[in-house]
C-alpha positions in Angstrom: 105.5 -93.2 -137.4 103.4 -96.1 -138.9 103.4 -94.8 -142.3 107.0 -93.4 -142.5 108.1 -96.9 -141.3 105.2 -98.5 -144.3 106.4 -95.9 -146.9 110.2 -96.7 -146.5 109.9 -100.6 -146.7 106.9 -101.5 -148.7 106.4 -98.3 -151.3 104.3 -95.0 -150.7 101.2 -96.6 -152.2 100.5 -99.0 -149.2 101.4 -96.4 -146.9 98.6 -94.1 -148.2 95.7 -96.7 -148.8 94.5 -97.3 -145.2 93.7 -100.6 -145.2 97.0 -101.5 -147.0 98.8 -99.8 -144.4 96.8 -102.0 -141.9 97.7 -104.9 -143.8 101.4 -104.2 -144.5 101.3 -103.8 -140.6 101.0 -106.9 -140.4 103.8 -108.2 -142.3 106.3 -110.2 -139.8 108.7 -108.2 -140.0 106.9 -105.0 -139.7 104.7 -106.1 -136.8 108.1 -107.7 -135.1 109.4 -103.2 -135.5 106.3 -102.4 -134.3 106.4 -104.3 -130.9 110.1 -103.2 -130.5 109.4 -99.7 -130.7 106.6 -100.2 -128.3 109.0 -102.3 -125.9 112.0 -99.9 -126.3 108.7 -96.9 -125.6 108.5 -99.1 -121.7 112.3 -98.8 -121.9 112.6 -95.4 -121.9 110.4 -95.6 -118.4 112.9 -97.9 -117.1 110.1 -101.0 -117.7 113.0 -103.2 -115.3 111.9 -106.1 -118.6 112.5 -103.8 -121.6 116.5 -103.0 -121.0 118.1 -103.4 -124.2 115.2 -103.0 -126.4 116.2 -99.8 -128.3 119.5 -101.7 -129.1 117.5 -104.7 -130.6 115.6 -102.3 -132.6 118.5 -100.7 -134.5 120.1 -104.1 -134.8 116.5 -105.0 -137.0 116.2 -101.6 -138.4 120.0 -101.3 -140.0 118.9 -104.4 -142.1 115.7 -102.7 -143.9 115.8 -100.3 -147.0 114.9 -97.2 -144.2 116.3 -93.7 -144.5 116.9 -91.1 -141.2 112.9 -90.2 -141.7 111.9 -93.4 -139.8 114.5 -92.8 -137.4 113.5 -89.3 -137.0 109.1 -90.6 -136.0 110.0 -93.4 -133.7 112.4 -90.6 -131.5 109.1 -88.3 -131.9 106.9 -91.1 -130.5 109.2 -92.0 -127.7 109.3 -88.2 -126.7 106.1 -88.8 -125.8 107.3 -90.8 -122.5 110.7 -89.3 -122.4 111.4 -87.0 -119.1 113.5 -83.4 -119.6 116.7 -83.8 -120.2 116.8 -87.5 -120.9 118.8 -88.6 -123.7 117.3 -91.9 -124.8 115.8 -90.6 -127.7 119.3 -88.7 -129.1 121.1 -91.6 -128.2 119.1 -93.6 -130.3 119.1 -91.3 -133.1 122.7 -90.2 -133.3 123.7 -94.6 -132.9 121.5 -95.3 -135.6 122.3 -92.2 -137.8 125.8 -93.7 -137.9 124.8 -97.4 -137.9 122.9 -96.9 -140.9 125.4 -95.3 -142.6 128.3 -97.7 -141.7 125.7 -101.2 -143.1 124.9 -99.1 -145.7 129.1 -98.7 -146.8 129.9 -102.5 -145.7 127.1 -104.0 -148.2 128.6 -101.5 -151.2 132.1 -102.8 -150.1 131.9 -106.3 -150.0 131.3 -106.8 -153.5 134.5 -105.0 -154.0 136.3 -108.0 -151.9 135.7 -110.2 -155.2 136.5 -107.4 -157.8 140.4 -106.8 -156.0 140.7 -110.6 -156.0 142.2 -110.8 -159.3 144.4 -107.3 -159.2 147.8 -108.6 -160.3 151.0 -108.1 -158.6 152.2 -107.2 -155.2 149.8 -104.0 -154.8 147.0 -105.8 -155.9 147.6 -108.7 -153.1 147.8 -105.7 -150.7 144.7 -103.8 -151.9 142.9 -107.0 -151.8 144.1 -107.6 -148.3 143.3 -104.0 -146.7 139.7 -104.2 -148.6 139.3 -107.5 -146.6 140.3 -105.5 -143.1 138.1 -102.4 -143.8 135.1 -104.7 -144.1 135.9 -106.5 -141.5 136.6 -103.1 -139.0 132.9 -101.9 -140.4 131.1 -104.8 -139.3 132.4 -104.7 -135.8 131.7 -100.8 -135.9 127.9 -101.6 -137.2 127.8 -104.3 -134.2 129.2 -101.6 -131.6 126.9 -98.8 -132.8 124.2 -101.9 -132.5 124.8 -103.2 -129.1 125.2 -106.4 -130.0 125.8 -108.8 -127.7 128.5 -111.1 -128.8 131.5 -109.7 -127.8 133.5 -112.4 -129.2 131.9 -112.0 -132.6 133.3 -108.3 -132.4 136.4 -109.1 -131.5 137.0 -111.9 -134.4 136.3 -109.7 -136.8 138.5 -107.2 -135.2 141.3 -109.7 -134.7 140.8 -110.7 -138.5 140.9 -107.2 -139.8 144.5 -107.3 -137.9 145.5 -110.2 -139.4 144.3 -108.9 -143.3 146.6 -105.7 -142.8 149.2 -107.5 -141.4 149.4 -109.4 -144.4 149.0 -106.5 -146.6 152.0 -105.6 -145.1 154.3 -108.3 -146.3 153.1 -107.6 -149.8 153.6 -103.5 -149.1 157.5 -104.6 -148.4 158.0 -106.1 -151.6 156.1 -103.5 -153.1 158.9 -100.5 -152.0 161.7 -103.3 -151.9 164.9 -102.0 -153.8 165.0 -103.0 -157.2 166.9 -105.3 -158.5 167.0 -108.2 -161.3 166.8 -111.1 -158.7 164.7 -109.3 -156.5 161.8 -107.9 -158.7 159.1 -105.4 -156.5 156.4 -107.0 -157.9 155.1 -110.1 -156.8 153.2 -112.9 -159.3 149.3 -112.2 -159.5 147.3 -115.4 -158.0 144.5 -116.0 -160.3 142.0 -118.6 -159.2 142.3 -121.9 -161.6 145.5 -120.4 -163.5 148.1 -120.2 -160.4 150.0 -123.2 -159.7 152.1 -123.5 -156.5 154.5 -126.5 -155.1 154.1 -128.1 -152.0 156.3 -127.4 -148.6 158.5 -130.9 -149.2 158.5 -130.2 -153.2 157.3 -133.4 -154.1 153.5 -132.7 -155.6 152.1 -129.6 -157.0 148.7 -127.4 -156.1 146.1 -125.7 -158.0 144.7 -122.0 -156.6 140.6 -122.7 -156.6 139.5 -119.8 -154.3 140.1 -116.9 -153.2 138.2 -114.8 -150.4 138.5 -113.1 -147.5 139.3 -115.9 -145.0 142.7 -116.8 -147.6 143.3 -119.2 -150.5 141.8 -122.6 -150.9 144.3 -124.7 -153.2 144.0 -128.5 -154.1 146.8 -130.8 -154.2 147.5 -133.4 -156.3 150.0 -135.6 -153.8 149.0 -138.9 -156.3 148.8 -137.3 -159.7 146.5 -135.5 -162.0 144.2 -138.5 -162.3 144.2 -139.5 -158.3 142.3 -138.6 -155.3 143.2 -134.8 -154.4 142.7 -132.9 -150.8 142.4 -129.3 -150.0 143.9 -126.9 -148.1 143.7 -123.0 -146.9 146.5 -120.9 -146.5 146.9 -117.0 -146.1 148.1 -115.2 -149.3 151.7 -114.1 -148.1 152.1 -118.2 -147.9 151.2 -118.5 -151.2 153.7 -116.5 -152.7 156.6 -118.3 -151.2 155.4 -121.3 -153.6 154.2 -120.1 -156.5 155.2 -122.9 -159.3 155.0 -122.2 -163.5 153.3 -124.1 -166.0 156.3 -124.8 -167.5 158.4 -125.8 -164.2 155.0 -127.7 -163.4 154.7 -129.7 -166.9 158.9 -130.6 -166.8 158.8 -132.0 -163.0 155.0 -133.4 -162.9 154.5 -134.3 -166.4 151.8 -132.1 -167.5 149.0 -129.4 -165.9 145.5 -129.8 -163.6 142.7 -130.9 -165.8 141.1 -127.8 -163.8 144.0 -125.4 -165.3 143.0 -122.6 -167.5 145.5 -121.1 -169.6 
């Protein structure tokens, strides 16, 4: 188990060389798996101190570059203690077959949160959006398959998956709206630092600065281009309703954000 666990986080070499493998042993974060997979060992002879060790274990182990193999020698250690017909042991393997899997899908995601956020129109807004909510729905499957504690971390992200499709939605709706010259399907893109929207009263327009998965940061300019600004979040189906052009911007304001790029 020791040198499938060195092999698959610090390289085959140190996991071959004895006194490397003593060495890399003794790396925190190795020696921190270590005592885990002994306490989880006392776990699995209901040690009354050791309950919920095996969960804390995956929760560690989902985090390091391992594959099924180290999965596969702790299990063959713990069988060791494990009486016939317990299912400790497959519990922990089939939870952490899938956990792995689902961090491993989530990390390759994420980046793809930043890649949708410039997708023009209506279907990119929703694609964007729905990314946002299958991220969010992984993470609180990687915490469930985990054990993790925090049930209220689990259920924001689940609540804010909710909220991303729901807002996907309202941009799916104008997205199979009837066409029709006044009504066009497609929505404007939002572009960060080229989309300009007007505030709720009219009276002082906004510049789009960010965009992520919690919404869309804009700064307002309530005291002209050249005064003190303030910022402010709002979801992207809000933004829409506002959306402002250069040209309307320029004729009632006087000109464009310093920040503007064309």
């Amino acid at each position: 188990m020791q040198k499938t666990l060195v092999r698959e986080v610090c390289g085959a070499y140190q996991a071959q060389e004895l006194t490397l493998l003593e060495r890399a042993l003794h790396v925190p974060e190795l020696h921190a798996i270590m005592l885990l997979v002994t306490d989880a060992a006392l776990e699995v002879c209901d040690h009354p101190d050791m309950v919920g060790r095996r969960d804390a274990l995956l929760r560690v182990l989902v985090r390091q570059p391992i594959t099924e193999d180290t999965l596969h020698a702790i299990v063959r250690h713990w069988d060791n203690f494990e009486d016939e017909g317990d299912t400790f042991s497959a519990d922990f393997l089939a939870a952490g077959r899938a956990a792995l899997m689902v961090h491993d899908v989530a990390q390759r995601l994420h980046p793809v949160i930043s890649l949708t956020s410039d997708t023009p129109g209506a279907a990119g807004n929703a694609v964007h959006l729905l990314i946002q909510g299958a991220f969010r729905l992984l993470r609180a499957s990687e915490l469930l398959l985990t054990g993790d504690p925090s049930r209220a971390y689990v259920e924001e992200q689940v609540r804010a998956a909710e909220r991303h499709t729901a807002e996907a939605g309202t941009f799916l709706e104008r997205l199979h709206a009837p066409t029709s010259p006044r009504h066009p399907t497609e929505a404007p893109p939002i572009h960060v630092y080229r989309t300009l929207l007007l505030s709720e009263d009219g009276t002082y327009p906004g510049l789009v600065t960010r965009i992520d998965e919690v919404g869309i940061s804009m700064t307002w300019y309530k005291w002209g281009f050249g005064g003190e600004t303030f910022v402010e979040w709002m979801t992207l189906a809000q933004a829409v309703k506002r959306l402002l052009t250069p040209a309307d911007c320029q004729k009632r304001f006087g000109g464009l954000p310093k920040d503007y790029h064309l």
